[in-house]
N, C-alpha and C positions, 0 to 999 in steps of 0.2 A: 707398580709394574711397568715396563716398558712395552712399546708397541711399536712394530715396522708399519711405516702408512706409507702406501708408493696413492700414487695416482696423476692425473694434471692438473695444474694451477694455471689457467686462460693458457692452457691450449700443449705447456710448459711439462715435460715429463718432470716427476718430483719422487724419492725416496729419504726419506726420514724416519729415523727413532726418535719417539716422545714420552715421556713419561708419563702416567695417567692415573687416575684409581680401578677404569675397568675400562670394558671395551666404548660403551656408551660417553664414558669424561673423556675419552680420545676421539669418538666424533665429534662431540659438541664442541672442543675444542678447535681442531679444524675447520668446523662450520663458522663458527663465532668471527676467525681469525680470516676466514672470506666474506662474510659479509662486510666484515670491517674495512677491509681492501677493497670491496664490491667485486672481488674475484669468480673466476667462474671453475668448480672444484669437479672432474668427472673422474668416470672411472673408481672411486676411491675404492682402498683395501686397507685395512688394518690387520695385521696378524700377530 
């Protein structure tokens, strides 16, 4: 499935489609890919 995720990345407006298995593998994914960066991720939406 694909997922629109807008939100910020340290502070950064962001919109991206991702590819996922559900809504949950599309946050973890995001989550993963900031702490990895030590990013600061707010706002987020997935739809």
């Amino acid at each position: 499935m694909h997922f629109r995720v807008t939100g910020e990345w340290n502070g950064e407006p962001f919109n991206r489609v991702i590819e996922a298995e559900n809504i949950s593998d599309c946050y973890d994914h995001w989550m993963l890919w900031a702490q990895i960066a030590h990013a600061d991720v707010t706002n987020i939406r997935i739809e």
